[in-house]
LUMRO-946819 format. One line per 4 residues: number of its first residue (from 1); their letters; for each residue x, y, z of N, C-alpha, C. Coordinates in steps of 0.001 Angstrom, whole numbers, plus 524288, in hexadecimal, padded with zeros to 5 digits. Example, Ala and Ser with C-alpha at 12.3 -4.5 7.8 and 13.67 -1.06 7.14 Angstrom:
// residues 2
1 = as = 83386/7E9C6/81E78/8300C/7EE6C/81E78/83390/7F31C/81E78 | 83232/7F736/81BA8/83566/7FBDC/81BE4/83264/8001E/81EBE
//
This chain:
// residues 86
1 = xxxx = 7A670/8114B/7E3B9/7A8A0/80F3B/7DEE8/7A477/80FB0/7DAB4 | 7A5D2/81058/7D5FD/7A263/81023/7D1CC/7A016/80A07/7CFB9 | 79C91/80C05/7CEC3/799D2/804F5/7CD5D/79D2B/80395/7C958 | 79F0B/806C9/7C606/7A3E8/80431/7C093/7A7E3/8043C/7C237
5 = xxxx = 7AACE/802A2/7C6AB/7AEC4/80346/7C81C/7AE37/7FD70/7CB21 | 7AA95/7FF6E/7CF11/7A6B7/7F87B/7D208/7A6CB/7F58C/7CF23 | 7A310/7F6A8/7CBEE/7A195/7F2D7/7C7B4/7A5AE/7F072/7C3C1 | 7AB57/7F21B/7C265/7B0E7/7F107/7C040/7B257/7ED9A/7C45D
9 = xxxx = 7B051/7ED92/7CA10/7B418/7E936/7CB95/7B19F/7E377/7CA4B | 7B5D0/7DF66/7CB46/7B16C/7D95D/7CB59/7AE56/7D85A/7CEA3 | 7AC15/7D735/7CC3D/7A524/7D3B6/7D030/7A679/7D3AE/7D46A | 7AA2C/7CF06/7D54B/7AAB1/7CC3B/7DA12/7AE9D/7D081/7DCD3
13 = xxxx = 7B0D6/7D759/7DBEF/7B1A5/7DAF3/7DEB1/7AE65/7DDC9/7E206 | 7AAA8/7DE50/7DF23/7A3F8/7E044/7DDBA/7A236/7DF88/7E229 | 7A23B/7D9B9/7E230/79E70/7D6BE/7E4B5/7A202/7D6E1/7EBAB | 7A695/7D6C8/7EBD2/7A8E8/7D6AB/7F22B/7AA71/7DBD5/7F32B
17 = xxxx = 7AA31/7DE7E/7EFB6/7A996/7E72A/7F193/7A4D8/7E646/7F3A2 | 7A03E/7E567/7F23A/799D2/7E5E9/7F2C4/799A4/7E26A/7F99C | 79C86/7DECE/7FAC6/79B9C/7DA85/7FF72/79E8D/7DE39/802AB | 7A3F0/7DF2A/80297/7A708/7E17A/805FD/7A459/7E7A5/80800
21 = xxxx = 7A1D3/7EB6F/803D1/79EA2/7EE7A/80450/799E4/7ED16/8075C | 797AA/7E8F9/806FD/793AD/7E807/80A8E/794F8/7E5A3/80F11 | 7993D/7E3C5/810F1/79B33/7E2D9/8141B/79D17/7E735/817A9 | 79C53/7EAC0/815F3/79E69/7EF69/81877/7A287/7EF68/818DA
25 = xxxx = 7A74D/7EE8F/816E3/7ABBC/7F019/8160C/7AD1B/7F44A/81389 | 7A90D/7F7C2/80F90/7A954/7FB50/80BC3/7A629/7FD1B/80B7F | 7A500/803AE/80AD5/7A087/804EA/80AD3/79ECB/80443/8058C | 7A296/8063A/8021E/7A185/80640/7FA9D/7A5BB/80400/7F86C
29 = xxxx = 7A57E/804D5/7F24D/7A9D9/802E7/7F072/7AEF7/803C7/7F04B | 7ADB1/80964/7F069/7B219/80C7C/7F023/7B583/80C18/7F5E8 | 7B36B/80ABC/7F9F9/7B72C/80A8D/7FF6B/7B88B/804B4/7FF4B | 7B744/80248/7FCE9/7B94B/7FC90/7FB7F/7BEC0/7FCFF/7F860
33 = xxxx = 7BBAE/8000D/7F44F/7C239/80065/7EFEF/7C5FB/80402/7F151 | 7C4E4/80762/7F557/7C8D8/809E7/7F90A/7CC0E/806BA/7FC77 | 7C7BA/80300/7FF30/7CAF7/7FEA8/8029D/7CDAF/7FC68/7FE39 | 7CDF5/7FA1A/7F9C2/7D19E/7F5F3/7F806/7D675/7F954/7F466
37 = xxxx = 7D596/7FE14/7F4B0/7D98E/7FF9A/7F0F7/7DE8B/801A0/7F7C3 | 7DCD3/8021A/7FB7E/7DD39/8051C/7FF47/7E25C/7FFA4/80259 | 7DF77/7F99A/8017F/7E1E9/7F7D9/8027E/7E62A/7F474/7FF31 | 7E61E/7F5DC/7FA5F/7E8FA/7F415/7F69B/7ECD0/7F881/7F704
41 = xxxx = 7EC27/7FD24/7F7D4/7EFE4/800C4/7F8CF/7F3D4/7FD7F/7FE54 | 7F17C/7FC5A/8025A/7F46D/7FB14/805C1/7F6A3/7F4CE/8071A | 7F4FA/7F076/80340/7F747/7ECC6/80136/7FCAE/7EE1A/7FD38 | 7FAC4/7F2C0/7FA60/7FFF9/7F4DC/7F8D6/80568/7F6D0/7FCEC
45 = xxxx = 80375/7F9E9/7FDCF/80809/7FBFC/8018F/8097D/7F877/806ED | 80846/7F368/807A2/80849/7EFE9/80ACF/80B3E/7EBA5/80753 | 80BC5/7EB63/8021B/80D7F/7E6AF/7FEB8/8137C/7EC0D/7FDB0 | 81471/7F106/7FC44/8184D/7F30D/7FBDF/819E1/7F487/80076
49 = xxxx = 81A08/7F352/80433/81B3E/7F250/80B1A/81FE0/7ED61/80A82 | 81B52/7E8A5/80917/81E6C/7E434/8095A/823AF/7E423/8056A | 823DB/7E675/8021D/8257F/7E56D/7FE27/82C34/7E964/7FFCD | 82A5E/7ED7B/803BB/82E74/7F0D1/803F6/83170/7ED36/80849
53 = xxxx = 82EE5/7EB7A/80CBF/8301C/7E7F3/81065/833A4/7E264/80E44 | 832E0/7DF9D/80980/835F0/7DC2E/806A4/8382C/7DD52/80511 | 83AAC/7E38C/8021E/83EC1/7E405/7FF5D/842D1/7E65A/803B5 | 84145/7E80C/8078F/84574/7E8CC/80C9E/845C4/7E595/80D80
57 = xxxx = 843A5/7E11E/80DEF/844E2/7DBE0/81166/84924/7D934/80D91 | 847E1/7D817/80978/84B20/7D5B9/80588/85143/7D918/80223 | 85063/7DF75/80609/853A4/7E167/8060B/859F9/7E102/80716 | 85A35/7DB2E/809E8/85DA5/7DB39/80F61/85D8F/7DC7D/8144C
61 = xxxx = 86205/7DC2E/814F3/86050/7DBC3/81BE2/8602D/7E303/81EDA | 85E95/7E320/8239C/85DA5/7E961/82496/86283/7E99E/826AE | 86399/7EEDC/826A7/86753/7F19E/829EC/866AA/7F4AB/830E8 | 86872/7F220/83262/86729/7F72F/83869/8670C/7FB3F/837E7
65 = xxxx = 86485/7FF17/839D1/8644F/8041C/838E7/8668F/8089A/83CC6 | 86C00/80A0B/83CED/86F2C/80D5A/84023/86E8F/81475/83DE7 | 87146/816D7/842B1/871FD/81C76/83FE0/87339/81D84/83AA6 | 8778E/81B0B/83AF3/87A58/81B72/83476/875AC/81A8F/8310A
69 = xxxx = 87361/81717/8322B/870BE/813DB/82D2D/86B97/81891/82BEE | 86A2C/81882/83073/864DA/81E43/830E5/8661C/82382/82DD9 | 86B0A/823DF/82F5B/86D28/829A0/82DA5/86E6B/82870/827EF | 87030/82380/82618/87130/82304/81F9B/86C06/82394/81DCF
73 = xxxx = 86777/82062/81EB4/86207/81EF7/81DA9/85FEF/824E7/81D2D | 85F16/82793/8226E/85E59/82D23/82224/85F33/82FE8/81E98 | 863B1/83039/81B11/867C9/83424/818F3/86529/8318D/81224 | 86394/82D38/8125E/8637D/82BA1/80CB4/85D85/82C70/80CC3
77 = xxxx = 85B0B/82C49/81064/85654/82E26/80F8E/85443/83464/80D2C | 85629/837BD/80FFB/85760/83E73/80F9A/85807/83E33/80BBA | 85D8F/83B17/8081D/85F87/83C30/8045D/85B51/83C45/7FE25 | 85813/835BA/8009A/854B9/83546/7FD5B/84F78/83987/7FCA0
81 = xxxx = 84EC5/83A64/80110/84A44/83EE6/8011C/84BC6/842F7/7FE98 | 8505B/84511/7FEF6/852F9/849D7/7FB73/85385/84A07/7F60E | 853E9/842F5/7F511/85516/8434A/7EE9C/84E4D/8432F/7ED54 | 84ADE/840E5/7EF47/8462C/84054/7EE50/84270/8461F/7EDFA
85 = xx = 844B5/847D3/7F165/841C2/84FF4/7F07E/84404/84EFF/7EAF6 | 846F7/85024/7E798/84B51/852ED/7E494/847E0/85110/7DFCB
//
């Protein structure tokens, strides 16, 4: 990391990058700010997980899933992939 980039964050950032680094958790700065962007990426896609999981849930209730139902599901899928090339 650049010292003006370091040095832009707050003190008290400063100061627990520098501990956790000596702690050996990190070798530099830069694999630190890899870890936190790395896991904010995957707090993301773990919070739009939940979020897909509540709107099915609050969807109503499920349906069983038979031939018929596979072969409709199937067929609207294709369909969509076809309009989506186009």
């Amino acid at each position: 990391m650049t010292p003006a980039l370091l040095s832009s964050l707050p003190k008290t950032l400063q100061d627990q990058l520098r501990e956790l680094m000596e702690q050996g958790h990190y070798k530099n700065e830069l694999e630190a700010i890899e870890a936190a962007v790395q896991a904010q990426i995957v707090r993301n896609e773990e919070q739009w997980i939940k979020n897909k999981i509540d709107s099915s849930l609050a969807s109503g209730p499920s349906v069983p899933m038979d031939d018929a139902l596979g072969k409709r599901l199937t067929a609207e899928g294709l369909r969509r992939a076809k309009n989506r090339k186009k």
